[in-house]
C-alpha positions in Angstrom: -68.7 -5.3 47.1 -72.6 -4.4 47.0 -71.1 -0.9 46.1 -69.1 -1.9 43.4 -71.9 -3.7 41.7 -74.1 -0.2 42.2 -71.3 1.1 40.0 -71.3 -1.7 37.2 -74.9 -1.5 37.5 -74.9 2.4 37.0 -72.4 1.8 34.1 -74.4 -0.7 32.1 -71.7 -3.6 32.7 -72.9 -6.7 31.9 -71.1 -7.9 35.0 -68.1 -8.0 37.0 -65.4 -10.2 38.8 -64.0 -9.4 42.8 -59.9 -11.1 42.3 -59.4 -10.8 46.2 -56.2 -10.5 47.1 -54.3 -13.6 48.9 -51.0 -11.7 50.0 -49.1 -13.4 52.6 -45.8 -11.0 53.0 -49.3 -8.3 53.8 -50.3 -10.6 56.0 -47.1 -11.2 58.3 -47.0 -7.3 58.1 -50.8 -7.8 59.9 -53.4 -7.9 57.1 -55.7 -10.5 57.8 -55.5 -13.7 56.0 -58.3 -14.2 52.8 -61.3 -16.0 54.2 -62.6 -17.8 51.2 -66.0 -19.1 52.8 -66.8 -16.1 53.8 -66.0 -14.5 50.5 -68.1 -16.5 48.9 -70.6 -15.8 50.7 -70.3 -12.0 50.3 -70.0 -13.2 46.6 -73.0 -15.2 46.7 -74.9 -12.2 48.8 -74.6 -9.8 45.9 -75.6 -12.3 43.3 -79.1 -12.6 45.3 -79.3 -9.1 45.2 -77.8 -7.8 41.7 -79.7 -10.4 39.6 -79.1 -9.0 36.2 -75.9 -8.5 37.0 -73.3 -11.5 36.3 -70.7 -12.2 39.4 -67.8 -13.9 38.7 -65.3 -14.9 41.9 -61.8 -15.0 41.9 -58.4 -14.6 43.6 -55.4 -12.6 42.9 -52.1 -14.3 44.3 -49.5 -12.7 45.3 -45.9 -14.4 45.0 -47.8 -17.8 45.7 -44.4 -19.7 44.3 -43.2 -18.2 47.1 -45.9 -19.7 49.5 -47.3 -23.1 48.0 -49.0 -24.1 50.7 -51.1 -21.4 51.5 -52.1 -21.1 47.8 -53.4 -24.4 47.8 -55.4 -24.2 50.9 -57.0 -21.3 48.8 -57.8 -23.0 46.1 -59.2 -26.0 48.5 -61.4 -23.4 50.0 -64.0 -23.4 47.3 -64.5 -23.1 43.3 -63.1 -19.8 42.0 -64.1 -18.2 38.5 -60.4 -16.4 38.0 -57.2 -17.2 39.4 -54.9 -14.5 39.2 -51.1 -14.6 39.8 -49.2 -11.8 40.5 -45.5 -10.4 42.0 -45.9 -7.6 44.3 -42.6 -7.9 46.8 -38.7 -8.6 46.0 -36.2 -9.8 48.0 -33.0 -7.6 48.4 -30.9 -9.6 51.0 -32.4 -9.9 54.0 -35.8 -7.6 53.2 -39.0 -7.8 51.5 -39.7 -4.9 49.4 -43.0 -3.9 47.7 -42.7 -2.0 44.5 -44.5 1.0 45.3 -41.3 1.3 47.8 -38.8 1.2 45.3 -39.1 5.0 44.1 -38.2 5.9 47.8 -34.8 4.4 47.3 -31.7 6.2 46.0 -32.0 5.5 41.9 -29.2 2.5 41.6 -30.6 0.6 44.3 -34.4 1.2 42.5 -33.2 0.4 39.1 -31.3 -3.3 40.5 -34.7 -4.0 42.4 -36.8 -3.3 39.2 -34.4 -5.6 37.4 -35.3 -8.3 40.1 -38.6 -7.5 40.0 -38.9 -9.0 37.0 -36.4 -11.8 37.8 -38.9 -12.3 40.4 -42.4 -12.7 37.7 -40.1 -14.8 35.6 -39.7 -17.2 38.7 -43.5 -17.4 39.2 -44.6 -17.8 35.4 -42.3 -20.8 35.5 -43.3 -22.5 39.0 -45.9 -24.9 39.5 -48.1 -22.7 41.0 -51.7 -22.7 39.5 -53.0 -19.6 38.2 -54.3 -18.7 34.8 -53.7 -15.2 34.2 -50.9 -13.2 34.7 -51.4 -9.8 36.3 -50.2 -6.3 36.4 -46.9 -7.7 34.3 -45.0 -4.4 35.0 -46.1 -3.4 38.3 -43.3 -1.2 39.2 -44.5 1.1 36.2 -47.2 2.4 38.5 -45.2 3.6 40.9 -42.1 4.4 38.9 -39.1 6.8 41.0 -39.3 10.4 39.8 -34.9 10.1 39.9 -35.0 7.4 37.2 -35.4 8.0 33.5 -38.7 7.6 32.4 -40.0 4.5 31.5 -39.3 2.8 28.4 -40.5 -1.1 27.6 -37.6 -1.1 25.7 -34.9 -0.9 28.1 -36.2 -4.0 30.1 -37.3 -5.6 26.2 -35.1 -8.8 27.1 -36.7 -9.4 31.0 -40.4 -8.7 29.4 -39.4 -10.9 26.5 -38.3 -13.8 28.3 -41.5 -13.7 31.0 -44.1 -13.6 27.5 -42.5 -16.4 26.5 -42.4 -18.4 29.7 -46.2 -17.2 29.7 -47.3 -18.2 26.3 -45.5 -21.7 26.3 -47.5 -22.3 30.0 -50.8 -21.1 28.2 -51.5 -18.0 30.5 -53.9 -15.1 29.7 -52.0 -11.7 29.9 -54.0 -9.3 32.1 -54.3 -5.7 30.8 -54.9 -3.9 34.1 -56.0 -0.4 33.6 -54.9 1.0 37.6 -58.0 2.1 38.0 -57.7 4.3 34.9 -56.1 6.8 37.2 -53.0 8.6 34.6 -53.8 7.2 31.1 -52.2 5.0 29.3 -48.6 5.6 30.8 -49.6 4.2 34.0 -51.3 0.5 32.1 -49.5 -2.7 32.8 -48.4 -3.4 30.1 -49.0 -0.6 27.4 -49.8 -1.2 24.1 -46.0 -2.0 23.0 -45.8 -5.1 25.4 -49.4 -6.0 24.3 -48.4 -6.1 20.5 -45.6 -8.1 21.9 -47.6 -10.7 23.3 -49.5 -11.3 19.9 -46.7 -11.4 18.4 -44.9 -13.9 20.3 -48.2 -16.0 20.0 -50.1 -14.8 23.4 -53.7 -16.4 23.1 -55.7 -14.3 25.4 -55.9 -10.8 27.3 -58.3 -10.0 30.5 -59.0 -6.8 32.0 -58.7 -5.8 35.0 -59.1 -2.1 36.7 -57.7 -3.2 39.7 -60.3 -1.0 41.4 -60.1 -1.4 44.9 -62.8 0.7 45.5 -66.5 1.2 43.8 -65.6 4.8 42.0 -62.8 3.0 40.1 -64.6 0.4 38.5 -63.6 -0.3 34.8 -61.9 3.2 35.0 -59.7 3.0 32.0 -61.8 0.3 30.3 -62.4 2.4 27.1 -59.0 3.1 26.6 -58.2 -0.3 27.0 -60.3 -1.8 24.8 -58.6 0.7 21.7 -55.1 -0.9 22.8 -55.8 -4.2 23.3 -57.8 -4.1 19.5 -54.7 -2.2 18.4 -52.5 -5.2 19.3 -54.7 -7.9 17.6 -57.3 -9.1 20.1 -60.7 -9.8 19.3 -63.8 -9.4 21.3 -65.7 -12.7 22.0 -70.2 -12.9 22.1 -69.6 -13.5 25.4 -69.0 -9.9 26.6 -67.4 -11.8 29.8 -65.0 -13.8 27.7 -61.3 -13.0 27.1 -60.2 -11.3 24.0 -58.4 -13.5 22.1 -56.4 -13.4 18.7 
Protein backbone atom coordinates (compact mmCIF):
# COMPACT_ATOMS: atom_id res chain seq x y z
CA UNK A 1 0.00 0.00 0.00
CA UNK A 2 2.86 2.63 1.09
CA UNK A 3 4.08 1.66 -2.55
CA UNK A 4 1.13 2.45 -4.25
CA UNK A 5 0.81 5.82 -2.69
CA UNK A 6 4.72 6.43 -3.90
CA UNK A 7 3.18 5.93 -7.27
CA UNK A 8 0.08 8.37 -6.89
CA UNK A 9 2.42 10.54 -5.33
CA UNK A 10 5.00 10.34 -8.28
CA UNK A 11 1.94 10.74 -10.65
CA UNK A 12 0.57 13.92 -9.13
CA UNK A 13 -2.84 12.16 -7.96
CA UNK A 14 -4.66 14.02 -5.72
CA UNK A 15 -5.29 10.72 -4.02
CA UNK A 16 -6.34 7.31 -4.14
CA UNK A 17 -8.67 4.47 -2.75
CA UNK A 18 -7.38 0.57 -1.70
CA UNK A 19 -11.17 -1.59 -2.58
CA UNK A 20 -9.72 -4.76 -0.80
CA UNK A 21 -10.94 -7.63 -1.97
CA UNK A 22 -13.55 -9.81 0.32
CA UNK A 23 -13.72 -13.08 -1.77
CA UNK A 24 -14.90 -16.01 0.04
CA UNK A 25 -15.01 -18.91 -2.88
CA UNK A 26 -10.78 -17.54 -2.69
CA UNK A 27 -10.94 -18.02 0.58
CA UNK A 28 -12.30 -21.72 0.87
CA UNK A 29 -9.69 -22.34 -2.01
CA UNK A 30 -7.12 -20.96 1.04
CA UNK A 31 -6.76 -17.16 0.66
CA UNK A 32 -6.98 -15.69 3.93
CA UNK A 33 -10.08 -14.03 4.98
CA UNK A 34 -10.11 -9.76 4.80
CA UNK A 35 -9.01 -8.50 8.19
CA UNK A 36 -10.70 -5.21 8.29
CA UNK A 37 -9.01 -3.85 11.60
CA UNK A 38 -6.02 -4.44 10.49
CA UNK A 39 -6.67 -2.86 7.15
CA UNK A 40 -7.56 0.01 8.55
CA UNK A 41 -4.85 0.30 10.22
CA UNK A 42 -2.47 -0.17 7.19
CA UNK A 43 -5.04 2.53 5.81
CA UNK A 44 -4.60 4.73 8.61
CA UNK A 45 -0.57 4.06 8.60
CA UNK A 46 -0.23 5.61 5.13
CA UNK A 47 -2.44 8.55 5.79
CA UNK A 48 0.17 9.51 8.67
CA UNK A 49 2.73 9.12 6.29
CA UNK A 50 1.36 10.49 2.75
CA UNK A 51 -0.18 13.72 4.19
CA UNK A 52 -0.96 15.44 1.03
CA UNK A 53 -2.12 12.62 -0.33
CA UNK A 54 -6.07 11.81 0.28
CA UNK A 55 -6.83 7.97 1.35
CA UNK A 56 -9.97 6.72 0.80
CA UNK A 57 -10.86 2.91 2.20
CA UNK A 58 -12.92 0.58 0.69
CA UNK A 59 -13.94 -3.04 -0.13
CA UNK A 60 -14.66 -4.91 -3.21
CA UNK A 61 -17.16 -7.86 -2.74
CA UNK A 62 -17.20 -10.61 -4.41
CA UNK A 63 -20.52 -12.56 -5.02
CA UNK A 64 -21.61 -11.25 -1.42
CA UNK A 65 -25.44 -12.25 -2.43
CA UNK A 66 -24.00 -15.36 -2.42
CA UNK A 67 -22.49 -14.98 1.24
CA UNK A 68 -24.72 -12.44 3.34
CA UNK A 69 -23.33 -13.07 6.35
CA UNK A 70 -19.87 -12.68 5.81
CA UNK A 71 -20.56 -9.35 4.02
CA UNK A 72 -22.20 -7.95 6.83
CA UNK A 73 -19.56 -8.88 9.34
CA UNK A 74 -17.43 -6.68 6.93
CA UNK A 75 -19.26 -3.98 6.92
CA UNK A 76 -19.59 -4.32 10.94
CA UNK A 77 -15.86 -4.29 10.92
CA UNK A 78 -15.45 -0.56 10.60
CA UNK A 79 -16.56 2.59 8.36
CA UNK A 80 -15.58 2.10 4.67
CA UNK A 81 -15.30 5.08 2.04
CA UNK A 82 -16.35 2.64 -1.10
CA UNK A 83 -18.19 -0.42 -1.24
CA UNK A 84 -17.71 -2.32 -4.25
CA UNK A 85 -19.77 -5.31 -5.55
CA UNK A 86 -18.59 -7.51 -7.89
CA UNK A 87 -19.20 -11.24 -9.65
CA UNK A 88 -16.05 -13.11 -10.10
CA UNK A 89 -17.20 -17.13 -9.96
CA UNK A 90 -20.33 -19.10 -11.62
CA UNK A 91 -21.85 -22.00 -10.81
CA UNK A 92 -21.96 -24.79 -13.60
CA UNK A 93 -23.53 -27.79 -11.64
CA UNK A 94 -21.68 -28.90 -9.00
CA UNK A 95 -18.35 -26.31 -9.58
CA UNK A 96 -17.35 -22.89 -9.01
CA UNK A 97 -15.73 -21.43 -11.88
CA UNK A 98 -13.82 -18.03 -12.03
CA UNK A 99 -13.95 -16.24 -15.29
CA UNK A 100 -10.44 -16.11 -16.11
CA UNK A 101 -11.02 -20.07 -16.34
CA UNK A 102 -13.62 -19.91 -18.78
CA UNK A 103 -11.18 -19.50 -21.97
CA UNK A 104 -9.68 -22.86 -20.90
CA UNK A 105 -12.89 -24.67 -21.69
CA UNK A 106 -13.96 -26.04 -25.00
CA UNK A 107 -15.92 -22.83 -26.79
CA UNK A 108 -19.79 -24.06 -26.08
CA UNK A 109 -19.24 -24.74 -22.58
CA UNK A 110 -17.33 -20.89 -22.34
CA UNK A 111 -20.00 -19.19 -24.29
CA UNK A 112 -23.11 -20.89 -21.74
CA UNK A 113 -20.84 -19.92 -18.68
CA UNK A 114 -20.41 -16.22 -20.00
CA UNK A 115 -24.14 -16.31 -20.55
CA UNK A 116 -24.40 -17.19 -16.72
CA UNK A 117 -22.07 -14.97 -15.89
CA UNK A 118 -24.07 -12.40 -16.41
CA UNK A 119 -27.14 -14.23 -15.12
CA UNK A 120 -25.01 -14.31 -12.18
CA UNK A 121 -24.33 -10.00 -11.91
CA UNK A 122 -28.06 -9.73 -12.64
CA UNK A 123 -28.75 -11.83 -9.37
CA UNK A 124 -26.48 -9.57 -7.32
CA UNK A 125 -27.59 -6.04 -8.74
CA UNK A 126 -30.99 -7.22 -7.56
CA UNK A 127 -30.22 -8.76 -4.02
CA UNK A 128 -30.17 -6.98 -0.85
CA UNK A 129 -26.71 -6.93 -0.54
CA UNK A 130 -25.29 -3.40 0.23
CA UNK A 131 -22.88 -2.06 -2.08
CA UNK A 132 -22.85 1.12 -4.11
CA UNK A 133 -20.93 0.62 -7.18
CA UNK A 134 -20.99 -1.98 -9.48
CA UNK A 135 -17.59 -3.25 -10.70
CA UNK A 136 -15.77 -4.68 -13.57
CA UNK A 137 -19.63 -5.18 -15.29
CA UNK A 138 -18.11 -7.45 -18.00
CA UNK A 139 -15.45 -9.32 -16.32
CA UNK A 140 -15.12 -12.16 -18.57
CA UNK A 141 -13.98 -9.55 -21.40
CA UNK A 142 -10.61 -9.53 -19.78
CA UNK A 143 -9.92 -12.87 -20.15
CA UNK A 144 -11.99 -13.60 -23.23
CA UNK A 145 -11.22 -17.50 -24.99
CA UNK A 146 -9.04 -17.10 -28.08
CA UNK A 147 -11.80 -20.07 -29.80
CA UNK A 148 -14.66 -17.67 -29.37
CA UNK A 149 -15.53 -14.89 -31.73
CA UNK A 150 -14.32 -11.74 -30.64
CA UNK A 151 -16.09 -9.77 -28.36
CA UNK A 152 -19.03 -7.75 -29.27
CA UNK A 153 -21.34 -5.73 -26.50
CA UNK A 154 -23.81 -6.36 -28.81
CA UNK A 155 -24.30 -10.00 -28.86
CA UNK A 156 -24.95 -9.99 -25.00
CA UNK A 157 -26.94 -6.21 -25.64
CA UNK A 158 -30.15 -7.93 -23.84
CA UNK A 159 -28.08 -9.51 -20.47
CA UNK A 160 -26.03 -5.98 -20.25
CA UNK A 161 -29.32 -4.17 -20.87
CA UNK A 162 -31.30 -5.80 -18.30
CA UNK A 163 -28.31 -5.56 -15.41
CA UNK A 164 -28.06 -1.36 -16.29
CA UNK A 165 -31.39 -1.25 -15.62
CA UNK A 166 -31.62 -3.34 -12.55
CA UNK A 167 -28.54 -0.90 -11.62
CA UNK A 168 -29.97 2.36 -12.36
CA UNK A 169 -33.47 1.65 -10.77
CA UNK A 170 -31.29 0.54 -7.35
CA UNK A 171 -29.17 3.88 -7.77
CA UNK A 172 -25.66 2.18 -8.23
CA UNK A 173 -22.55 3.95 -9.70
CA UNK A 174 -21.16 2.01 -12.71
CA UNK A 175 -17.42 1.46 -12.25
CA UNK A 176 -15.26 2.02 -15.40
CA UNK A 177 -12.31 -0.20 -14.43
CA UNK A 178 -9.40 0.32 -16.64
CA UNK A 179 -7.41 -3.50 -15.88
CA UNK A 180 -4.67 -1.88 -15.06
CA UNK A 181 -4.57 -0.20 -18.44
CA UNK A 182 -2.79 -3.25 -19.54
CA UNK A 183 -4.42 -3.83 -23.67
CA UNK A 184 -6.30 -0.48 -24.31
CA UNK A 185 -9.55 0.08 -24.51
CA UNK A 186 -10.63 -3.58 -25.76
CA UNK A 187 -9.78 -4.99 -22.48
CA UNK A 188 -12.15 -1.88 -20.28
CA UNK A 189 -15.09 -3.12 -18.46
CA UNK A 190 -17.37 -1.83 -20.04
CA UNK A 191 -16.06 0.10 -23.17
CA UNK A 192 -17.43 3.15 -24.25
CA UNK A 193 -20.64 1.45 -26.03
CA UNK A 194 -21.95 0.05 -22.63
CA UNK A 195 -20.99 3.43 -21.01
CA UNK A 196 -23.17 5.49 -23.58
CA UNK A 197 -25.59 2.88 -22.60
CA UNK A 198 -25.70 3.58 -19.18
CA UNK A 199 -26.38 7.38 -19.82
CA UNK A 200 -28.72 6.61 -21.83
CA UNK A 201 -30.76 4.41 -19.87
CA UNK A 202 -30.39 7.15 -17.08
CA UNK A 203 -27.09 5.92 -15.13
CA UNK A 204 -26.27 8.78 -12.55
CA UNK A 205 -22.61 8.15 -11.82
CA UNK A 206 -19.40 6.40 -13.12
CA UNK A 207 -16.08 5.62 -10.82
CA UNK A 208 -12.79 4.50 -11.85
CA UNK A 209 -11.12 2.01 -10.97
CA UNK A 210 -7.53 0.51 -12.34
CA UNK A 211 -7.95 -2.48 -10.54
CA UNK A 212 -4.16 -2.21 -9.97
CA UNK A 213 -3.16 -4.83 -7.73
CA UNK A 214 0.17 -3.73 -7.63
CA UNK A 215 2.00 -0.14 -7.33
CA UNK A 216 3.25 0.03 -11.21
CA UNK A 217 -0.40 -0.18 -12.31
CA UNK A 218 -1.82 2.48 -10.64
CA UNK A 219 -4.45 4.66 -12.69
CA UNK A 220 -2.88 2.78 -15.73
CA UNK A 221 -5.45 3.51 -18.30
CA UNK A 222 -6.83 6.55 -16.42
CA UNK A 223 -6.33 8.99 -19.45
CA UNK A 224 -8.01 6.84 -21.75
CA UNK A 225 -10.76 6.57 -19.51
CA UNK A 226 -11.38 9.79 -18.78
CA UNK A 227 -11.86 10.49 -23.00
CA UNK A 228 -14.60 7.52 -22.88
CA UNK A 229 -16.34 8.18 -19.99
CA UNK A 230 -16.66 12.25 -21.32
CA UNK A 231 -17.49 10.64 -24.64
CA UNK A 232 -20.59 8.93 -23.06
CA UNK A 233 -21.83 12.12 -21.14
CA UNK A 234 -20.26 12.26 -17.77
CA UNK A 235 -19.02 15.29 -16.19
CA UNK A 236 -16.14 15.84 -13.96
CA UNK A 237 -17.12 17.13 -10.43
CA UNK A 238 -14.55 20.12 -8.28
CA UNK A 239 -14.01 17.48 -6.17
CA UNK A 240 -11.30 15.60 -8.32
CA UNK A 241 -12.32 12.50 -5.86
CA UNK A 242 -15.92 12.70 -6.76
CA UNK A 243 -17.83 10.53 -9.25
CA UNK A 244 -18.53 11.78 -12.70
CA UNK A 245 -21.90 12.26 -13.06
CA UNK A 246 -24.34 13.26 -15.97
Amino acid sequence: MERSCERAVELGLPGIAFTEHADWVAIHDGQRPMDVAGYLDAVERCRQRFKGLRILSGVEFGEPHWFPEESAAILAGGKLDRVLGSVHCVRIGSEIIDASEFRFRPASEAMNAIKEYFREMLDLVDSPQHFDALAHLDYPKRYWPSDLPLYREEDFEEELRAILTAAQKRGLVLEANTTRGDGGEQRFCPGRKVLRWWHEMGGEAVSFGSDAHHPEAVAGGFKLAVEIVEAAGFKPAKDPLALWRR
